[in-house]
DSSP file (Angstrom, degrees, kcal/mol; ACC not computed):
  #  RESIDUE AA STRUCTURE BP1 BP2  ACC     N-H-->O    O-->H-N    N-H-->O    O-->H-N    TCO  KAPPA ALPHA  PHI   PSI    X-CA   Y-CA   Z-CA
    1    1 A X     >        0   0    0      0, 0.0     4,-2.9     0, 0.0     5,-0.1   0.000 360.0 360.0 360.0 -30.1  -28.4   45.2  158.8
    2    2 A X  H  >  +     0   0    0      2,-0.2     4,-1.0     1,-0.2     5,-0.0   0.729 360.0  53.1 -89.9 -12.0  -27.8   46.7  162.1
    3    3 A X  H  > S+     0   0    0      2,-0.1     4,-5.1     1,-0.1     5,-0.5   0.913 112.2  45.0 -77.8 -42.8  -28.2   43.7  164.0
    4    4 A X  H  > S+     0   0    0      2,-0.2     4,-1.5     3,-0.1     5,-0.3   0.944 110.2  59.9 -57.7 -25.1  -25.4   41.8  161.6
    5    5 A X  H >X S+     0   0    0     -4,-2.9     3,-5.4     1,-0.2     4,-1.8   0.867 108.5  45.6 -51.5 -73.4  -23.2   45.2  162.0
    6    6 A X  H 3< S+     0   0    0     -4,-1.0    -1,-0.2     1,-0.4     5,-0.2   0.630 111.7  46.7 -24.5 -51.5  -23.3   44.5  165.8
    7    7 A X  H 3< S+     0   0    0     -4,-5.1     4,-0.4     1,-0.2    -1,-0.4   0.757 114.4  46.4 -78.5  -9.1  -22.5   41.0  165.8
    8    8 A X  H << S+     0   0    0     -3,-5.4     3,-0.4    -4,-1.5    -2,-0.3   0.865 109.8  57.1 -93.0 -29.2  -19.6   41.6  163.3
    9    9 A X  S  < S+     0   0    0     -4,-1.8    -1,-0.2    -5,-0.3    -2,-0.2   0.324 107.1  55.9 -78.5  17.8  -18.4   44.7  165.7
   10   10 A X  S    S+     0   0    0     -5,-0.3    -1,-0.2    -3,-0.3    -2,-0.2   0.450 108.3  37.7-107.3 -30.2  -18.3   42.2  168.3
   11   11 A X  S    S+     0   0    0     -3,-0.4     2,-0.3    -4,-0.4    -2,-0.2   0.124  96.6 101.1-127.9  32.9  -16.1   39.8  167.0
   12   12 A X  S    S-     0   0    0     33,-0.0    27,-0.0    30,-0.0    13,-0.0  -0.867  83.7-117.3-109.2 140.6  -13.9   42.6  165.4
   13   13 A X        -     0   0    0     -2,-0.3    -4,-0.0     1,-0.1    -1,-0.0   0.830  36.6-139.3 -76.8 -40.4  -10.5   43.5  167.5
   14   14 A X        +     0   0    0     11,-0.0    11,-0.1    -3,-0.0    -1,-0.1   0.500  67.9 116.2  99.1 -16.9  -11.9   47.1  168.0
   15   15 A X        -     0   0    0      9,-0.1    -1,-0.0    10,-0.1    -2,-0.0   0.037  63.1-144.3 -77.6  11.5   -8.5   48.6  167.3
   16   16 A X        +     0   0    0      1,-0.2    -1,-0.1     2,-0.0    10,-0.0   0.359  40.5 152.6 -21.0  63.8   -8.9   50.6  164.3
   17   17 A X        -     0   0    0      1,-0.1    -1,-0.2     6,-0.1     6,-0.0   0.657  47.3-138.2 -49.0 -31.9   -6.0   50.1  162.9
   18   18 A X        +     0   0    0      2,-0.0     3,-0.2     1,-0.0    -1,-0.1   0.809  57.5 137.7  67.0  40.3   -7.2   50.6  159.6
   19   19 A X        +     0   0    0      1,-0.2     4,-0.1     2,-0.1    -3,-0.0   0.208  64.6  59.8 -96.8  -8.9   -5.3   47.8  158.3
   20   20 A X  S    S-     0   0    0      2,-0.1    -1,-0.2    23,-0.0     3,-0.1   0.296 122.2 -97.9-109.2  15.3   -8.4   46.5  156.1
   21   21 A X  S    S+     0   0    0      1,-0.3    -2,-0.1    -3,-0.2     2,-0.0   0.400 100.7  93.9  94.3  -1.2   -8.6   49.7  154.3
   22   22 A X  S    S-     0   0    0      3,-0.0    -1,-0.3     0, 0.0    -2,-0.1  -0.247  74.0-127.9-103.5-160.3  -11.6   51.2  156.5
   23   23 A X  S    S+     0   0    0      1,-0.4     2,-0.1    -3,-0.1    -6,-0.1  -0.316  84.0  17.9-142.3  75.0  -10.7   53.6  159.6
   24   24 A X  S  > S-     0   0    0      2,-0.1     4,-1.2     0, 0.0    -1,-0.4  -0.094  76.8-116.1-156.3 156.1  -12.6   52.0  162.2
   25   25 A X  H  > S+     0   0    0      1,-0.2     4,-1.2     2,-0.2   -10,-0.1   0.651 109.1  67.7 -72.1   8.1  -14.1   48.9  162.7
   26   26 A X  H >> S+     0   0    0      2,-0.2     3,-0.8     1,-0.2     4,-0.7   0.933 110.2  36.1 -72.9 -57.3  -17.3   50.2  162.9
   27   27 A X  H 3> S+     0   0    0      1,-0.2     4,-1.1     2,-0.2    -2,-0.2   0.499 111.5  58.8 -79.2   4.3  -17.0   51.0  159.5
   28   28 A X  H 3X S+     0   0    0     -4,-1.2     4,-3.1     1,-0.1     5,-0.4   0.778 112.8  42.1 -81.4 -28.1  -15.0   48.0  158.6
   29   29 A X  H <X S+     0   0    0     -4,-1.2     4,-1.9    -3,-0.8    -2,-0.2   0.793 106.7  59.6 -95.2  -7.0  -18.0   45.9  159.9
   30   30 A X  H  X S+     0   0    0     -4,-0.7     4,-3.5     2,-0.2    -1,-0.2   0.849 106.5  49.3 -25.0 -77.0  -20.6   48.3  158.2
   31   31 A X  H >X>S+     0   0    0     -4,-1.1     4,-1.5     2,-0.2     5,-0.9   0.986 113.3  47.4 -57.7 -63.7  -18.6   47.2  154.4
   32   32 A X  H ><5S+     0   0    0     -4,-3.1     3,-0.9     1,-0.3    -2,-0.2   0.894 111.0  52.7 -56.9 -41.8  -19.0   43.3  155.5
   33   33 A X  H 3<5S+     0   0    0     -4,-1.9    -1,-0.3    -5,-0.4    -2,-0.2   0.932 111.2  43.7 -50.3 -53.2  -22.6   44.3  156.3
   34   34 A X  H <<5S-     0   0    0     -4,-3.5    -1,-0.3    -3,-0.7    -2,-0.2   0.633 114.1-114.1 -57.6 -27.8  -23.1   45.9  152.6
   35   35 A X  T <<5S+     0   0    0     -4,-1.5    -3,-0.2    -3,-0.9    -2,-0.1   0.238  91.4 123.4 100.4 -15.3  -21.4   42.9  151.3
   36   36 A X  S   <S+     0   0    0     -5,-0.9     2,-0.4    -6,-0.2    -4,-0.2   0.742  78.2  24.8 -82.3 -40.2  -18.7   46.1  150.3
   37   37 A X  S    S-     0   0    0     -6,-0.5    -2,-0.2    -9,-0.1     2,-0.2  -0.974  78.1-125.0-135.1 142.2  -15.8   44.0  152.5
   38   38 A X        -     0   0    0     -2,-0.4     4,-0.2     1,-0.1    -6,-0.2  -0.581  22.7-128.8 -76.8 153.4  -15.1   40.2  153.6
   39   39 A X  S >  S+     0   0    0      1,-0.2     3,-1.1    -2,-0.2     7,-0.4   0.666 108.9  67.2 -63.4 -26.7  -14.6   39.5  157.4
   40   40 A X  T 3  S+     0   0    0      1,-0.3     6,-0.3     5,-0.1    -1,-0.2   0.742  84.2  73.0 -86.5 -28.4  -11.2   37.6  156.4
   41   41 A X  T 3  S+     0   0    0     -3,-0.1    -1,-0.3     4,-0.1    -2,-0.2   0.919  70.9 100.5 -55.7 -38.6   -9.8   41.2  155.3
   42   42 A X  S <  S-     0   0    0     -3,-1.1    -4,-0.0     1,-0.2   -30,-0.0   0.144  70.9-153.5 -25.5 145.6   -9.6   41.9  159.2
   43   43 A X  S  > S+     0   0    0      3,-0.1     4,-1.0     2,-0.1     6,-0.3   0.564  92.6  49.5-108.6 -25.9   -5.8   41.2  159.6
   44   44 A X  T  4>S+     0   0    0      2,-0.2     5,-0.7     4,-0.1     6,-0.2   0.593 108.8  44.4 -92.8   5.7   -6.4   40.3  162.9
   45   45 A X  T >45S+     0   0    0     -6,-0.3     3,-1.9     3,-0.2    -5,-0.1   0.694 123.8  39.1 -78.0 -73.2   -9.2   37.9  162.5
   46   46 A X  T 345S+     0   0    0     -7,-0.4    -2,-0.2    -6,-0.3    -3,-0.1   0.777 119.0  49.3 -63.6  -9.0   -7.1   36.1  159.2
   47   47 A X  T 3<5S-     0   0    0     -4,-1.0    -1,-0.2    -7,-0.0    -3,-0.1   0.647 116.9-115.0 -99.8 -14.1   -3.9   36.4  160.9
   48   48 A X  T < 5S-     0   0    0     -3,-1.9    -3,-0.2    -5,-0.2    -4,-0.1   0.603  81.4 -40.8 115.3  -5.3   -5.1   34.9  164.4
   49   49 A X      < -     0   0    0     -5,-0.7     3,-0.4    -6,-0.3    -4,-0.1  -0.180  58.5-116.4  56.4 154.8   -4.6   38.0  166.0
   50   50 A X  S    S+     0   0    0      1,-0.3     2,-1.1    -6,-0.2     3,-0.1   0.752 106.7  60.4 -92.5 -24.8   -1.5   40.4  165.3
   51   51 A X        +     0   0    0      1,-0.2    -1,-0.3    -7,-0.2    -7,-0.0  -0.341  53.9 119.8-130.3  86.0   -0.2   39.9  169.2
   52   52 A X        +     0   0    0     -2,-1.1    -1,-0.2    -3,-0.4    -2,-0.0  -0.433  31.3 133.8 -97.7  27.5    0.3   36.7  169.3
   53   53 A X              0   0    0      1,-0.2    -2,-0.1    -3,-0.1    -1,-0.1   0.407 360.0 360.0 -89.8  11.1    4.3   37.2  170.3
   54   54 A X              0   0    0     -3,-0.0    -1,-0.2     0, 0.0    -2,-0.1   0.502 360.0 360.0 154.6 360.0    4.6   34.8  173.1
């Protein structure tokens, strides 16, 4: 489990906005690990990124 956390905190923004419901991605990538959360909840993964303004 702790090698998928790793690769999923890797390709997570890092910002812990807490915009997927966790408060950090460490624990966002933690729920994906558990099965507990989808990757696609990220808002900045499904959105593209959030700062994408130009």
């Amino acid at each position: 489990m702790i090698k998928s956390m790793n690769k999923l905190i890797n390709i997570l923004p890092g910002t812990d906005c807490g915009l997927c419901g966790s408060p950090s991605c460490k624990a966002f990538a933690e729920d994906v690990a558990k099965g507990l959360a989808n990757i696609g909840d990220c808002k900045f993964i499904k959105n593209g990124g959030l700062n994408n303004e130009g």
